[in-house]
Backbone as CSV, one residue per row, in Angstrom:
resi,resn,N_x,N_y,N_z,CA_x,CA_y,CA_z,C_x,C_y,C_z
1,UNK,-25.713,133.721,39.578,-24.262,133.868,39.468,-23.840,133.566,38.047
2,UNK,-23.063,134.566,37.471,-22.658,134.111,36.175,-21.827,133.375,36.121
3,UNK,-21.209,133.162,34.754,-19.910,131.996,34.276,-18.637,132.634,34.936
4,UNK,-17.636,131.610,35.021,-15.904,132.613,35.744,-15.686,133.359,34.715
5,UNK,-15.491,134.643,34.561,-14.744,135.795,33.221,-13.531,135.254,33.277
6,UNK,-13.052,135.503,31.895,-11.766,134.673,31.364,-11.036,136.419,30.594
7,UNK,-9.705,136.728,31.480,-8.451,137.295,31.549,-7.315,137.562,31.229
8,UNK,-7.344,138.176,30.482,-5.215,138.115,30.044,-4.568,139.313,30.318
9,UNK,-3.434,139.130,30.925,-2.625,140.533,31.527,-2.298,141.157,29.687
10,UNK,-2.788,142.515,30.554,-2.383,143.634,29.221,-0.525,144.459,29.496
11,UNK,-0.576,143.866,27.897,0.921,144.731,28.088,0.930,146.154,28.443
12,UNK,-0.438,146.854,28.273,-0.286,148.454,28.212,-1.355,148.589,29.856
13,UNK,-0.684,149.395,30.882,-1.036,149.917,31.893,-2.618,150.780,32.293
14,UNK,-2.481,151.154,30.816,-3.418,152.241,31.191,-4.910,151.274,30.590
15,UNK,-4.505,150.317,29.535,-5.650,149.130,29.359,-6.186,148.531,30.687
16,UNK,-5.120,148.122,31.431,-5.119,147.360,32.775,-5.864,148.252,33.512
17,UNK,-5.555,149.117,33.893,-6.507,149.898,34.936,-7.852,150.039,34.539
18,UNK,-8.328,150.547,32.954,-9.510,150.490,32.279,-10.252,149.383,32.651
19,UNK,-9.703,147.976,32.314,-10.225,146.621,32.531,-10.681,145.897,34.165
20,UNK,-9.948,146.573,34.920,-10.281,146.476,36.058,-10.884,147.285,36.738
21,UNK,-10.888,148.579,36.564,-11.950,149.443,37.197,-13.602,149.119,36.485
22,UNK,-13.737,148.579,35.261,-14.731,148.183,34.906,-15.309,146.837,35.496
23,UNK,-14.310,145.757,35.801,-14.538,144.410,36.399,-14.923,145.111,38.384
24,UNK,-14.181,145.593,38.377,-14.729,146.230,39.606,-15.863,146.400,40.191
25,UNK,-16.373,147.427,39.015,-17.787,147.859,38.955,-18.773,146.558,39.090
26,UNK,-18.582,145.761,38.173,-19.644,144.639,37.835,-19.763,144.423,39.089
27,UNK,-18.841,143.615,39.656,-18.334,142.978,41.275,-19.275,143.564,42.007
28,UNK,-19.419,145.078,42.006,-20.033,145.856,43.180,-21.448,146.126,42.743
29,UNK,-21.737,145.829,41.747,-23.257,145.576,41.318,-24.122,144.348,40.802
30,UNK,-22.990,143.207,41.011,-23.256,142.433,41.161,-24.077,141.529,39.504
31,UNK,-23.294,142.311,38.939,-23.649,142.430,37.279,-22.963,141.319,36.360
32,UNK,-24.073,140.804,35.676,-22.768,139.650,34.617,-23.006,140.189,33.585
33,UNK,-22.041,139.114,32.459,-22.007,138.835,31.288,-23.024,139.338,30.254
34,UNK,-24.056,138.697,30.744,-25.332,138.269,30.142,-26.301,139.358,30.254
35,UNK,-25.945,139.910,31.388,-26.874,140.948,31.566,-26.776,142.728,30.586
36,UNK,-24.875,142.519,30.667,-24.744,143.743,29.824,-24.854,142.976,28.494
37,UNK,-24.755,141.701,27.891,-25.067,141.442,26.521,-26.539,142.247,26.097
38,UNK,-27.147,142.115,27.090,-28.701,142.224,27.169,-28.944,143.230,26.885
39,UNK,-28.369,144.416,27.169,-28.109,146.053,27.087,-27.933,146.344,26.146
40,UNK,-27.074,146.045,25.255,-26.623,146.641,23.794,-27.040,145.457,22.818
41,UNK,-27.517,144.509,23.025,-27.812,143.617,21.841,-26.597,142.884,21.443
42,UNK,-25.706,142.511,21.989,-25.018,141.419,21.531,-24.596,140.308,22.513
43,UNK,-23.766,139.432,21.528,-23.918,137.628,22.874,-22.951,138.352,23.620
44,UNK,-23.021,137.079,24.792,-22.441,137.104,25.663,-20.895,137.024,25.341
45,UNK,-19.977,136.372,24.624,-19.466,135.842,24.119,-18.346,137.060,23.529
46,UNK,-18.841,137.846,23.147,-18.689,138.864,22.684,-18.295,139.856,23.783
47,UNK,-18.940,139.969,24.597,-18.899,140.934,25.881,-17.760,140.875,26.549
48,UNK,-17.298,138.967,26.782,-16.610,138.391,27.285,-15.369,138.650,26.408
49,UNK,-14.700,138.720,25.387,-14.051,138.620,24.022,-13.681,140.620,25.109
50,UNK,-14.424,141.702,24.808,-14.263,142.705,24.704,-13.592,143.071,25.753
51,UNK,-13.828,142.539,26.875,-13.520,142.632,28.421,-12.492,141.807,29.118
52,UNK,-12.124,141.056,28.316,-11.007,140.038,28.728,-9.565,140.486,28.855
53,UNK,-8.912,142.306,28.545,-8.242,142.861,28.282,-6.838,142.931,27.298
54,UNK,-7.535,141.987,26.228,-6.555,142.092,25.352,-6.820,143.447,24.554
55,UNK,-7.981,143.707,24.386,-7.747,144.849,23.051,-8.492,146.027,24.170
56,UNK,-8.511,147.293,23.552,-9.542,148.476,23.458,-11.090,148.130,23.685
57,UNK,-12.281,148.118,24.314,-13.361,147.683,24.168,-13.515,148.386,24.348
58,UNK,-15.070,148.943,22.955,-15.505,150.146,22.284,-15.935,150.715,23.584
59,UNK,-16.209,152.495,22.985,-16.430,153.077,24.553,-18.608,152.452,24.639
60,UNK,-18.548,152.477,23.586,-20.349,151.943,23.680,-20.526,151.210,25.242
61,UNK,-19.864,150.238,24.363,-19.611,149.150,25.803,-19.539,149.240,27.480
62,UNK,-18.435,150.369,27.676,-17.814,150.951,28.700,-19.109,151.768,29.471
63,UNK,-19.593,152.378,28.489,-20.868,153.806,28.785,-21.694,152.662,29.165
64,UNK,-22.014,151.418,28.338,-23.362,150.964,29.304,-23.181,150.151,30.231
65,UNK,-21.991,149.576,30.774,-21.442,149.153,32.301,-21.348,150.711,33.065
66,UNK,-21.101,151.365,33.020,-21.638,152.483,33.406,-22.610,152.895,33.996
67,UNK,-23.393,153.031,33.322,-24.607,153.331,33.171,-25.448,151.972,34.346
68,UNK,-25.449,150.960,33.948,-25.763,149.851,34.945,-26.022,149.849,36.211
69,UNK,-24.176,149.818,35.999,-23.629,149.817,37.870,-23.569,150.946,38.111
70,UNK,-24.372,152.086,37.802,-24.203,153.616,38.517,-23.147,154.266,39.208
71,UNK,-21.874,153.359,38.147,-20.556,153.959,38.194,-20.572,155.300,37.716
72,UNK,-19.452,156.143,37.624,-19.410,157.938,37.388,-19.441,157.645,35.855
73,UNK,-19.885,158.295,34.923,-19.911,158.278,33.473,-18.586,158.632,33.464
74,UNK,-17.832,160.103,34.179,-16.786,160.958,33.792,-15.086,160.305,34.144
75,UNK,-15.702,159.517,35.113,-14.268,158.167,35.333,-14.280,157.305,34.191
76,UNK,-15.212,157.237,34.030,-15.062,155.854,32.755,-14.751,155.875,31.372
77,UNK,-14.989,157.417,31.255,-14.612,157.979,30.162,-13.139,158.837,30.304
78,UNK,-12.594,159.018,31.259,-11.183,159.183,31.719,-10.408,158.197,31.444
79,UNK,-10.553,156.869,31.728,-10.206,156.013,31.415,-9.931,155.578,30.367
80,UNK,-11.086,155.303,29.550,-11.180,155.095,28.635,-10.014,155.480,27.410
81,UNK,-10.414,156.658,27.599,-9.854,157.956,26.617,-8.125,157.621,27.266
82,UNK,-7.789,157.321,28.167,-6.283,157.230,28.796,-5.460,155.891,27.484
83,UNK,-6.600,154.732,27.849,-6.380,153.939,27.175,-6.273,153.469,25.698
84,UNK,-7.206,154.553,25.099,-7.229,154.570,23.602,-6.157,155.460,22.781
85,UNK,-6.059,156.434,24.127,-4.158,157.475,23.330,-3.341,156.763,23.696
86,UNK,-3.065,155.585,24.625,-2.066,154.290,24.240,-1.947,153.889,23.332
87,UNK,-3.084,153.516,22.687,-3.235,152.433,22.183,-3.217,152.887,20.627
88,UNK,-3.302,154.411,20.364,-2.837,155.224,19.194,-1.628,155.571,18.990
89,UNK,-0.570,155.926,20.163,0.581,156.122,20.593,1.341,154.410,19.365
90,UNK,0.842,153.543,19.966,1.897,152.186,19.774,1.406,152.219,18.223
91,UNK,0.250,152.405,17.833,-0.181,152.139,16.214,0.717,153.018,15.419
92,UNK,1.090,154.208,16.041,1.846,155.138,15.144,3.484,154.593,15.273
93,UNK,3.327,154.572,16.309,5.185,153.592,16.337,5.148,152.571,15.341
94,UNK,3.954,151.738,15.302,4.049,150.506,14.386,3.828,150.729,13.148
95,UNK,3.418,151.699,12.707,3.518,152.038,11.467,4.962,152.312,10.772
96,UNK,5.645,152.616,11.723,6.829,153.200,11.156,7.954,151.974,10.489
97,UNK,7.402,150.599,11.237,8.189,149.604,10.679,7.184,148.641,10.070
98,UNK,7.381,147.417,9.367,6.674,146.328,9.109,7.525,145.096,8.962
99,UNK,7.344,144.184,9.636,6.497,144.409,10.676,7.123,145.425,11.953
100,UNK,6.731,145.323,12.931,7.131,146.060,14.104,8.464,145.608,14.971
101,UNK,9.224,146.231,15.154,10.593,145.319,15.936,9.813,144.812,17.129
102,UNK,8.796,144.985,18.125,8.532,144.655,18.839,7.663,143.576,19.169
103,UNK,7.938,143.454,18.227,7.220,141.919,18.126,7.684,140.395,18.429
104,UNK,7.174,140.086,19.892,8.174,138.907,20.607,7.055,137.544,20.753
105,UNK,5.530,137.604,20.279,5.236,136.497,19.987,4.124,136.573,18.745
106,UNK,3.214,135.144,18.977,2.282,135.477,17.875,1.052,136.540,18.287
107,UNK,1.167,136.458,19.377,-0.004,137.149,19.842,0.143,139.139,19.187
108,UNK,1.548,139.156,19.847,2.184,140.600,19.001,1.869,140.452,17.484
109,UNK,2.410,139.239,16.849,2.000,139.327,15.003,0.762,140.208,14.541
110,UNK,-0.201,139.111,15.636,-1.654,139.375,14.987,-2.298,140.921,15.541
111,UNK,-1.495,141.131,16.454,-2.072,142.464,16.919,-1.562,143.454,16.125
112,UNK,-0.429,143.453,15.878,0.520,144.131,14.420,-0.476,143.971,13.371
113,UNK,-0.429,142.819,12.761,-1.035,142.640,11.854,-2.485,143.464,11.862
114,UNK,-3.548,143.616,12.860,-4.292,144.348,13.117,-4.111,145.742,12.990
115,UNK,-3.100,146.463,13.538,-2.795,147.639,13.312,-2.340,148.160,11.781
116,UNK,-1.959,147.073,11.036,-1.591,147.367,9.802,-3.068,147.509,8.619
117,UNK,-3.872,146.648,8.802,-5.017,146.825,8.342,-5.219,148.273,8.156
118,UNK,-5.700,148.523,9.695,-6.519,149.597,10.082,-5.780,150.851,9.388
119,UNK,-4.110,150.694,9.282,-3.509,152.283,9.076,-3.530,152.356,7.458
120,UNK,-3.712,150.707,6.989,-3.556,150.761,5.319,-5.005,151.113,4.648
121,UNK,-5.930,150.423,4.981,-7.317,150.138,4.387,-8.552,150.473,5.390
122,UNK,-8.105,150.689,6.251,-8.700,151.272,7.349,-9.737,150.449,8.504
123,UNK,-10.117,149.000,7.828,-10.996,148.256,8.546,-10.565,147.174,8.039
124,UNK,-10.863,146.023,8.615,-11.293,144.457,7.893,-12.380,144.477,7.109
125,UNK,-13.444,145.291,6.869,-14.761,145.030,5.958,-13.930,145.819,4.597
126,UNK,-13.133,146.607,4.945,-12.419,147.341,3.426,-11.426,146.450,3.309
127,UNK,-10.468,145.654,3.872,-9.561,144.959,3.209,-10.346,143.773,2.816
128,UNK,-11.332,143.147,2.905,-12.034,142.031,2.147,-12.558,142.528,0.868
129,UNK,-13.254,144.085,0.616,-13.819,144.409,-0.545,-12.395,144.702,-1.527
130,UNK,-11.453,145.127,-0.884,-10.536,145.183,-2.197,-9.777,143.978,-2.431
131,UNK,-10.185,142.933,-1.918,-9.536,141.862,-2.283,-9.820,141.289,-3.434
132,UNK,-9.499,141.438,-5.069,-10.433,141.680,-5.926,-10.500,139.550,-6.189
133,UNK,-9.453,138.789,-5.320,-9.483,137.230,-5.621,-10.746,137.060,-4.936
134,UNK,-11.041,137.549,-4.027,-12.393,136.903,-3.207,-12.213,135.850,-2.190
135,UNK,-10.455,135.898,-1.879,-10.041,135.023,-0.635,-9.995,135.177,0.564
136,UNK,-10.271,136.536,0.789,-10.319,136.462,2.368,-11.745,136.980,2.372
137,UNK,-12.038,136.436,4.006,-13.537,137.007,4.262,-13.959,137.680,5.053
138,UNK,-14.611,138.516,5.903,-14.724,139.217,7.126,-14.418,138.027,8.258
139,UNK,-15.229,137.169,8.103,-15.344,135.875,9.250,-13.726,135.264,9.994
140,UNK,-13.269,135.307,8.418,-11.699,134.439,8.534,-10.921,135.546,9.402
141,UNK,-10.853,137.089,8.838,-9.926,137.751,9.338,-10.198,138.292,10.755
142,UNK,-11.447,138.128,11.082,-12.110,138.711,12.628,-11.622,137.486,13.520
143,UNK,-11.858,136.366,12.783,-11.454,135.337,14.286,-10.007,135.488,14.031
144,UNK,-9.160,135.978,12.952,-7.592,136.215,12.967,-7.158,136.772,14.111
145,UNK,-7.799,137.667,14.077,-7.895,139.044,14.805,-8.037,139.486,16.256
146,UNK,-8.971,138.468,16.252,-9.517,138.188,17.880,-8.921,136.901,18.875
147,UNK,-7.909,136.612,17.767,-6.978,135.555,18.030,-7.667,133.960,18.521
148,UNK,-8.756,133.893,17.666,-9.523,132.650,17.615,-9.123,131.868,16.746
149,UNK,-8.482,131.909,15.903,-7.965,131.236,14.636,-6.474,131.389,14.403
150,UNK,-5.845,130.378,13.552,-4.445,130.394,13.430,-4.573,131.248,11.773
151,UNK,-2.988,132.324,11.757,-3.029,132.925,10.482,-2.107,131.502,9.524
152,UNK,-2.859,132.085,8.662,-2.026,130.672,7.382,-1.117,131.644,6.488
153,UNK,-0.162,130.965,5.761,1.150,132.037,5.496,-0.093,132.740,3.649
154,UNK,-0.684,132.059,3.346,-1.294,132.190,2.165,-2.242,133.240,2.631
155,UNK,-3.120,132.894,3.682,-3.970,134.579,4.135,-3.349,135.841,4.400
156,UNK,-1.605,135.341,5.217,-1.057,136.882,5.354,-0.598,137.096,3.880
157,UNK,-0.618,135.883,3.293,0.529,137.310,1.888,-1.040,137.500,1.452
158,UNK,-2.044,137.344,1.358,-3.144,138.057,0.698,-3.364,139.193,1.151
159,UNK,-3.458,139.175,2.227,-3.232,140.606,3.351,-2.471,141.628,2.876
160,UNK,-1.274,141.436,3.134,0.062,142.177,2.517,0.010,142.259,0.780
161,UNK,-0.493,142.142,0.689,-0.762,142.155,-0.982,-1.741,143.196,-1.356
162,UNK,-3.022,142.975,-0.716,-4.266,144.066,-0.499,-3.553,144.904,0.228
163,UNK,-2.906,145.038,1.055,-2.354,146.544,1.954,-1.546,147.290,1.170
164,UNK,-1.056,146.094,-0.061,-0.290,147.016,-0.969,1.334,147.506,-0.768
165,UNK,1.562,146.345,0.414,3.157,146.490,1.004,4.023,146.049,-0.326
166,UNK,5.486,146.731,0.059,6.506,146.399,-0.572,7.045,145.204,-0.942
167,UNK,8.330,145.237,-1.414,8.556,143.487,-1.134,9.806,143.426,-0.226
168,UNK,9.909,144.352,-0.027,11.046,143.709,1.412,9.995,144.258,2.582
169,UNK,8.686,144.825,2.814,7.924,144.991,3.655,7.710,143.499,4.116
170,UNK,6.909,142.812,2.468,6.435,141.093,2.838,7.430,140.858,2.968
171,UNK,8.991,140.747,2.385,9.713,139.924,3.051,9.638,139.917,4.508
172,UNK,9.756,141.065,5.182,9.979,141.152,6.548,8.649,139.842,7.215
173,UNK,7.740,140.582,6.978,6.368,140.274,7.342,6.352,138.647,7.345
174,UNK,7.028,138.203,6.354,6.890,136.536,6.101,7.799,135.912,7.346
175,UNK,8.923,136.691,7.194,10.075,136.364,8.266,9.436,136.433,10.110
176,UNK,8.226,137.098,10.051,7.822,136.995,11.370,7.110,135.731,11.518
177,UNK,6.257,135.665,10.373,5.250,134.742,10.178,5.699,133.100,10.276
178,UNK,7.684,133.117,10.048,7.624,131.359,9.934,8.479,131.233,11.740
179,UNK,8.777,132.943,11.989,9.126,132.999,13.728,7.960,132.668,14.215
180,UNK,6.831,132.754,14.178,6.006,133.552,15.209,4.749,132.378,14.753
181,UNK,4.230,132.755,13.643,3.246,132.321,12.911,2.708,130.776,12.808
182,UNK,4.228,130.163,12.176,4.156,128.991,11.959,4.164,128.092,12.667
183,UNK,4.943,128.402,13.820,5.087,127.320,14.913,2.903,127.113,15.618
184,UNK,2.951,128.166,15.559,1.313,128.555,16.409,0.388,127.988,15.304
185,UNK,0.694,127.873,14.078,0.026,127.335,13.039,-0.521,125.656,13.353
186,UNK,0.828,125.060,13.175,1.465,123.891,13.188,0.503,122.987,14.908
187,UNK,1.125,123.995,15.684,0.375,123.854,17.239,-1.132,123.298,17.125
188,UNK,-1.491,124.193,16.508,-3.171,124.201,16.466,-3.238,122.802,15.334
189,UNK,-2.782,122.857,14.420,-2.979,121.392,13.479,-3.023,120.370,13.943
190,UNK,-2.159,120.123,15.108,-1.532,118.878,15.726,-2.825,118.883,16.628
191,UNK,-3.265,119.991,17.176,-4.474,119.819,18.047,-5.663,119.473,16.960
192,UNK,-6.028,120.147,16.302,-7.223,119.565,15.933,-6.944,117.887,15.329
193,UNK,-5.589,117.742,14.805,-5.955,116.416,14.696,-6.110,115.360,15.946
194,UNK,-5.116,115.967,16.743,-5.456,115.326,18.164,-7.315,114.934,19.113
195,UNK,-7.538,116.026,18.722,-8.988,116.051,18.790,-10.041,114.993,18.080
196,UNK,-9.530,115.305,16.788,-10.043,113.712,15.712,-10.253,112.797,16.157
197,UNK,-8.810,112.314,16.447,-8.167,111.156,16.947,-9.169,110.566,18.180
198,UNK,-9.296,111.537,19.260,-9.952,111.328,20.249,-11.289,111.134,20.144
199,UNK,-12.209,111.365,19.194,-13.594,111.197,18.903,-13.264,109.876,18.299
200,UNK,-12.688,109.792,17.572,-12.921,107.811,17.211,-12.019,107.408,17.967
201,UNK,-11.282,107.943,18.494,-11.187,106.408,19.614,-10.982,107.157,20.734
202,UNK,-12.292,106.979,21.135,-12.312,107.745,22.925,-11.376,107.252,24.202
203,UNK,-11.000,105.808,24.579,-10.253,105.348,25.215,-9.172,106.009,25.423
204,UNK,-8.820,106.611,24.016,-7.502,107.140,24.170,-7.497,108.474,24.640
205,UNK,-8.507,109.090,25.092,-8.693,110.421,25.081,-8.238,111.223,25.828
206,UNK,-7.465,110.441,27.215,-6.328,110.563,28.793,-5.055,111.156,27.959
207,UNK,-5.014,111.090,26.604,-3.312,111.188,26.086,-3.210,112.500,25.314
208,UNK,-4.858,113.177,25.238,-4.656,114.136,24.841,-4.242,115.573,24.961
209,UNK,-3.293,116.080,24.083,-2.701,117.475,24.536,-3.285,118.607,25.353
210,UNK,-2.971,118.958,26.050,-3.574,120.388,26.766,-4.072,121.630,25.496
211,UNK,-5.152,121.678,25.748,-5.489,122.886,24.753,-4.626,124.009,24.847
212,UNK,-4.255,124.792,23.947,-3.643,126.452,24.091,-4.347,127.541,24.153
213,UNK,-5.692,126.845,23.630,-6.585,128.103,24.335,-7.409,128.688,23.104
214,UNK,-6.965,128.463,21.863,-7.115,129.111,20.667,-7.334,127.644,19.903
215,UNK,-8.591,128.343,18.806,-8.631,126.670,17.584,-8.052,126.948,16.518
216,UNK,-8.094,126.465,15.584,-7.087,126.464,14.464,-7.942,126.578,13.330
217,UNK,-7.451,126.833,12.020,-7.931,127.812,10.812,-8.371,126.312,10.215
């Protein structure tokens, strides 16, 4: 029996159905984590990250749960394909502003922020090479990204700087960042020091905050 899979409701419908007709599958073949890591060569961790339904998970992925659980190739790729002209649909809307009006937490920032990459420089491995300071790194902006890490206001204006935005673009962009950004920044600080705190003095360790789920930069 594998580990419990860890979940987040998708704002987009046609993600949701993707994510669950695939969790489905596993269910009925009785398939984990570990086993499709095993398939394509990467951790578990990763699998888990792809499938958890926050983002798009590559069709690679999809084809070899597929393939596995001797689900239909031609459903899964129906799917799929349903979910990725969503998910092109909202990138082109978001292009049209910066940041995006629709943007109601941090989780929206960083997914914005993601979409802005991709439409400016086209990847995270190209916005690190034109970064000609040498401050951002693939590592920093992937756990940004994957919403493992808190953004710091100094990494987004490096960002917005390499993307080559305006200055009432960054203005905007900053203005999300001390809505949205900072508070989630700040959150995570207070936790890791909380955490500190609790390794030297363990007694106290009953008083510590509820995690949010995410670690900090």
């Amino acid at each position: 029996m594998g580990r419990p899979r860890v979940l987040v409701a998708s704002n987009d419908a046609t993600l949701g159905s993707l994510i669950r007709w695939v969790h489905a599958r596993l269910d009925e073949a009785d398939t984990t984590y570990e086993q499709v890591a095993g398939d394509i060569s990467y951790s578990r961790s990763w699998v888990s990250r792809a499938l958890c339904g926050r983002r798009l998970p590559p069709w690679q992925l999809i084809e070899t749960i597929a393939g596995r659980c001797g689900a239909s190739p031609r459903e899964a790729r129906k799917l799929w394909e349903a979910a990725e002209a969503a998910q092109l649909r909202r990138q082109v809307r978001r292009i049209g502003t910066s940041p995006p009006s629709d943007i109601a937490s941090w989780l929206d920032m960083y997914d914005a922020l993601g979409d802005l990459i991709t439409s400016k420089v086209g990847s995270h491995r190209e916005l690190v090479r034109k970064d000609e300071r040498g401050q951002l790194t693939r590592s920093t902006i992937g756990a940004i990204l994957r919403h493992e890490r808190s953004l710091s206001r100094d990494v987004l204006i490096r960002v917005l700087t390499v993307c080559e935005l305006s200055d009432k673009e960054r203005e905007a962009w900053m203005d999300a960042w001390e809505r949205y950004g900072r508070p989630r920044r700040e959150a995570m600080e207070d936790l890791r020091r909380a955490i500190a705190y609790s390794r030297l003095h363990p007694d106290a360790s009953s008083s510590l905050p509820g995690s949010p789920g995410e670690r900090g930069q």
